[in-house]
N, C-alpha and C positions, 0 to 999 in steps of 0.2 A: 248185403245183396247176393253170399251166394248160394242161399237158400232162393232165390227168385230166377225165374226164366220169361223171358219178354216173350210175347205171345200175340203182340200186335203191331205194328206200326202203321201210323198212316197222316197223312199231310194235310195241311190247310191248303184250300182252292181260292189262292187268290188270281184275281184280273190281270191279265197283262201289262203292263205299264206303257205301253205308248199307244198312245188316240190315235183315229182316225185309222186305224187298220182295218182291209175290207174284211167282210166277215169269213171268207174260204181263204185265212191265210192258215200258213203251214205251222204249228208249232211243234218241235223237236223236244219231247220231253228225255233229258239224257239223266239215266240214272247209274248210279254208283257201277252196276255188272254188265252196264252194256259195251255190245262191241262196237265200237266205233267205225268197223267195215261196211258192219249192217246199218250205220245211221246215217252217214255216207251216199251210200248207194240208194238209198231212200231220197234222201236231201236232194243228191243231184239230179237225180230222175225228174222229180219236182218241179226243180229250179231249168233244166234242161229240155226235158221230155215234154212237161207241160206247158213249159213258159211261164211257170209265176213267177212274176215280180218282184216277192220279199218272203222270207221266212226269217221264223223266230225261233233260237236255239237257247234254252230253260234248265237250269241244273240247279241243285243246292248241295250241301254240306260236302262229301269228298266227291260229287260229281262236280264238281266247279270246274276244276282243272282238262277234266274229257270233256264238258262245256267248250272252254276254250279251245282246245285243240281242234276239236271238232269243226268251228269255227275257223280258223286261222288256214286249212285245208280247204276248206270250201272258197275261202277267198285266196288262195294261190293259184285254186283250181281255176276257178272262172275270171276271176278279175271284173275290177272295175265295179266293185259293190262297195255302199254306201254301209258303214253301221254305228251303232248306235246302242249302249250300253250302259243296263240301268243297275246298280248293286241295289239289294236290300237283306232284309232279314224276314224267314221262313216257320214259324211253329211249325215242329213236329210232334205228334202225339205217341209216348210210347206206353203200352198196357204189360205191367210183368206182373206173372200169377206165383204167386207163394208154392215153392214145391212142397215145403215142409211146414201145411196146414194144423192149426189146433186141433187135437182130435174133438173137441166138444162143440166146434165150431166154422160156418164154411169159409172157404175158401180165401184168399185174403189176396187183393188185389191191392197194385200200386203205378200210378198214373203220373206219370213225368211227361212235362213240356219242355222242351226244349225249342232254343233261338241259334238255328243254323244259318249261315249265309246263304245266298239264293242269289243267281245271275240270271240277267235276261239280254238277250243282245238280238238283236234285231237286224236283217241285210237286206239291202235294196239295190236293186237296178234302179231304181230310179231316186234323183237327188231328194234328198232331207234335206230337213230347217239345218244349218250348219250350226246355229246361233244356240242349239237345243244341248243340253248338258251329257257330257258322253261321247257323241257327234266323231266320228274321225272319216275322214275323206278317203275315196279308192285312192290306193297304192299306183304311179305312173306305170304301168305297160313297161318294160324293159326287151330289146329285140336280142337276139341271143348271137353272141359271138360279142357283146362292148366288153368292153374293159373289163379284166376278171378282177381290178381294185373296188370297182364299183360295184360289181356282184356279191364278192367278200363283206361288202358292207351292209348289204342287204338279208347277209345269213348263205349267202348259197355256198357249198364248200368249194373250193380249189385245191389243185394237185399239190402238193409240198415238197419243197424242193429235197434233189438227194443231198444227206447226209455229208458233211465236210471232216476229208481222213485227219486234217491236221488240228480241229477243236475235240478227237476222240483221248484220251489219255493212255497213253504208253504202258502205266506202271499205276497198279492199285494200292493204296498200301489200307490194311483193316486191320484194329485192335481185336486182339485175340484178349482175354483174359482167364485165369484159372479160377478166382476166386471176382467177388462181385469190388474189390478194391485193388486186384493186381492188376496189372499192366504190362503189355507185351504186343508187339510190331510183329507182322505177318504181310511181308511183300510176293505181289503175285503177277505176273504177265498176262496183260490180255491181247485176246488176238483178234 
């Protein structure tokens, strides 16, 4: 292969996977170098500015993860959205041209398919079938000031407590050695 340079890529266009979606809904195609500010700011304008109801955020192979992300901020952000998330698997088509052609002959191409994952997740203001495979319920509303144990448990951070001078050690002691078998003590004070 490193005689070849790819010189194409490009995806299979499959359907959505969840029925009954009107037909001006929002799909989020999130790929591998996009920025996430920019997908964001688009999303919520959407969801916010226009008032739709649902959008769908679409990713495959190393975009899966800013998929997700993507997702998980919009649902901190707004709250109280309904989703719904389907996995599957995506052909991609890639075309790599022969740099170091026959001379008596042209060109010499080489055509790999590849089966990458591919996520679709789907968010609603308004209620989904629960019963439907995927399916997780908005997150409770939490008012701000409850209990910073119950926050911690939900991912949010909290302050840490200071340091205790009497679990710190007085006296270090670290092997010195000259050779990879000798052996020799080196105490030192910390302060």
């Amino acid at each position: 292969m490193e005689n070849f340079r790819k010189v194409r890529t490009s995806e299979e266009e499959m359907p959505l996977p969840f029925p009954d979606l009107p037909p001006d809904v929002v799909e989020m195609k999130v790929k591998e170098g996009s920025k996430i500010r920019n997908l964001m700011n688009f999303a919520m304008a959407q969801m916010e500015l226009k008032g739709r109801r649902q959008i769908v955020f679409s990713g495959c192979g190393r975009a899966v993860t800013k998929t997700i992300t993507c997702v998980e901020i919009m649902k901190r952000k707004l709250g109280g959205l309904h989703q719904v998330t389907k996995v599957r698997y995506k052909t991609i088509l890639e075309v790599w041209e022969n740099q170091d052609p026959p001379p008596d002959g042209p060109a010499q191409n080489l055509t790999v398919h590849k089966n990458v994952p591919s996520i679709c997740i789907l968010l609603s203001r308004d209620p989904l079938d629960p019963n439907q495979a995927g399916y997780q319920p908005p997150e409770p509303r939490h008012e701000v000031g409850e209990d910073t144990l119950e926050s911690s448990a939900k991912g949010l951070k909290r302050p840490l407590p200071p340091p205790c001078e009497e679990l710190l050690p007085k006296k270090l002691q670290v092997q010195v050695s000259d050779s990879p078998r000798g052996s020799g003590t080196t105490t030192g004070q910390l302060d």
